[in-house]
C-alpha positions as CSV (number, residue, x, y, z in Angstrom):
1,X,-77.2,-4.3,-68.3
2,X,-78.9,-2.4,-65.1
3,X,-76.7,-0.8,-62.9
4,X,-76.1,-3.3,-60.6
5,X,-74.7,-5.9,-62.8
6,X,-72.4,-3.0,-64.4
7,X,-71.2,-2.2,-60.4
8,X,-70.5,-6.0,-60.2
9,X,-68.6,-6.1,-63.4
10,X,-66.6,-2.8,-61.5
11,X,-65.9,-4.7,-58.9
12,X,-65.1,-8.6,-60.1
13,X,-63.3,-7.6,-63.6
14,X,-59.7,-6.3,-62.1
15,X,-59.1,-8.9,-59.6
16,X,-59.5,-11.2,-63.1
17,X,-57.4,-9.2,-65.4
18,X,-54.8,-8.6,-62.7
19,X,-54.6,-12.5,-61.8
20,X,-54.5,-13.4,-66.1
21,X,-51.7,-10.8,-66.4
22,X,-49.4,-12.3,-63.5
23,X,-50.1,-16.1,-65.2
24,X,-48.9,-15.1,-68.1
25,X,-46.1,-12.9,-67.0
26,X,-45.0,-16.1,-65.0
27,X,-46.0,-18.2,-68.7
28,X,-43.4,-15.6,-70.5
29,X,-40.7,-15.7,-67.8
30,X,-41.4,-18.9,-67.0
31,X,-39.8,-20.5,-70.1
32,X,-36.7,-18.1,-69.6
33,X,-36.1,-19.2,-66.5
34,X,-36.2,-22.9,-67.8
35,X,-34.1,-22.7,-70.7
36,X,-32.0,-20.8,-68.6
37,X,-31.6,-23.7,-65.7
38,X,-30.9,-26.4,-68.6
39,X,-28.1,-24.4,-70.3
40,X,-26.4,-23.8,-66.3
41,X,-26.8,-27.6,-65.5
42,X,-24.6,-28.1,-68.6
43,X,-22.1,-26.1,-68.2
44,X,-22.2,-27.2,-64.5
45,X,-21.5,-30.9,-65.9
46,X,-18.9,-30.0,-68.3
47,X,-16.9,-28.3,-65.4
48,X,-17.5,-31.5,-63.1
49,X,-15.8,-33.4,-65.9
50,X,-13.0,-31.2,-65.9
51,X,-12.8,-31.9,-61.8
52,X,-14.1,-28.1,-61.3
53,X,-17.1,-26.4,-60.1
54,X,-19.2,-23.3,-61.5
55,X,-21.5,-22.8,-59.0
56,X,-24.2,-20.3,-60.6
57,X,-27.2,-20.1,-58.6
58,X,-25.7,-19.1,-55.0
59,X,-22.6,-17.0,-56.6
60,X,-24.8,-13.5,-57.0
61,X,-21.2,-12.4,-59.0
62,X,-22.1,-14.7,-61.9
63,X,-25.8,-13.4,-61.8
64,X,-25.0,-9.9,-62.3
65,X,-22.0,-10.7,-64.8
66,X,-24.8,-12.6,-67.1
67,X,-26.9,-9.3,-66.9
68,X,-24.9,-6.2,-66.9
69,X,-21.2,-8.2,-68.1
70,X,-22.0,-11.5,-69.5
71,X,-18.8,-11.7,-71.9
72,X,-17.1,-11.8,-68.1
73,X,-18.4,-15.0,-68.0
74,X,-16.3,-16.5,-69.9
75,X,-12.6,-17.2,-68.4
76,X,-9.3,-17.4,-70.0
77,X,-8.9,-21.0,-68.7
78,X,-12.3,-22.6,-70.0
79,X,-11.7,-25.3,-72.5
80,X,-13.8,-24.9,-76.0
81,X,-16.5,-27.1,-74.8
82,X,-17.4,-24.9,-71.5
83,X,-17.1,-21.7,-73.6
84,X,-19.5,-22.9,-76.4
85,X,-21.6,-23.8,-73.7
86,X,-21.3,-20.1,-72.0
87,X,-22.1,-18.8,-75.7
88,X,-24.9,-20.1,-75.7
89,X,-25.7,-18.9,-72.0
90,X,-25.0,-15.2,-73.2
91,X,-27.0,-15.6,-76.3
92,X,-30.0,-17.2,-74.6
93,X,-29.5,-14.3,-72.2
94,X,-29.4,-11.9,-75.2
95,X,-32.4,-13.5,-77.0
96,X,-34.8,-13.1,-74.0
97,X,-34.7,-9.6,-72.8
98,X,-37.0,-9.1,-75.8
99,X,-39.6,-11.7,-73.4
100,X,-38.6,-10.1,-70.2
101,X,-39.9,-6.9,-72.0
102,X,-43.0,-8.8,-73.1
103,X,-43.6,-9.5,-69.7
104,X,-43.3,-5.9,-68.6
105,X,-46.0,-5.0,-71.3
106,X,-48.2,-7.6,-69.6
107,X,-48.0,-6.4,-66.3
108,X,-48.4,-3.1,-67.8
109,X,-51.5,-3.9,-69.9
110,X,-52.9,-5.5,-66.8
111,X,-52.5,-2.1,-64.9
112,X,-54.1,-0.1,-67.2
113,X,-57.3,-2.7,-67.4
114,X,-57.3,-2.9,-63.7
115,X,-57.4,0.7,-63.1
116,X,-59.8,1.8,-66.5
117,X,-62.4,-1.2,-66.1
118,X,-63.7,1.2,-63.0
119,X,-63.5,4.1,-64.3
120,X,-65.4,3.1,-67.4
121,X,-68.0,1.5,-65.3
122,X,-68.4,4.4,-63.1
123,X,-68.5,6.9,-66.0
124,X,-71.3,4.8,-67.9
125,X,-73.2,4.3,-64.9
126,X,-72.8,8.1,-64.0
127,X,-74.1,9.0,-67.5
128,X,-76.9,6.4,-68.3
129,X,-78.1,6.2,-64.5
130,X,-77.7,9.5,-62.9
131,X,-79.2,9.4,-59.3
């Protein structure tokens, strides 16, 4: 490769590793976020049979009971149904912090080749064509 092409490579290779990390950071999450949505519209049902509401995504209470409290959830007057159902919420919520922290380590990884791919370029150039 001549210098030129390597400088090009400097220049075009981070914008492409940084754009591949946040697709599949949004790929991981993504899926959380869905499985998520489908286990809150059926709890959301099972209250609308009971004549109730749980509303879940404009009640920022119930988003930081599933995170820091989710067992709080869960309310003395739920029938069996709803709290199976809320189970499952906290263990789907259990279950994919260990993605959330896969996303982390792609956004991570995608830092560290953003910011090396230029430094390796410059220090190759700076050894194999010194001005």
């Amino acid at each position: 490769m001549n210098p030129k092409q390597i400088s090009s490579l400097a220049d075009s290779l981070p914008p492409a590793i940084f754009v591949l990390g946040v697709i599949g950071a949004f790929i991981v999450t993504g899926r959380y976020h869905l499985k998520t949505a489908e286990i809150v519209r059926h709890i959301q049902a099972l209250y609308g049979k009971e004549g109730r509401a749980w509303p879940f995504w404009t009640d920022t209470k119930r988003h930081m009971q599933l995170f820091y409290a989710p067992e709080d959830l869960i309310d003395t007057s739920d029938g069996e149904e709803i709290v199976a159902a809320k189970k499952r919420l906290i263990a789907h919520r259990k279950a994919t912090m260990k993605t959330v922290m896969c996303a982390w380590g792609i956004m991570f990884l995608t830092f560290i080749g953003c910011v090396s791919v230029p430094i390796f370029c410059g220090l190759y150039l700076a050894k194999y064509y010194p001005h």
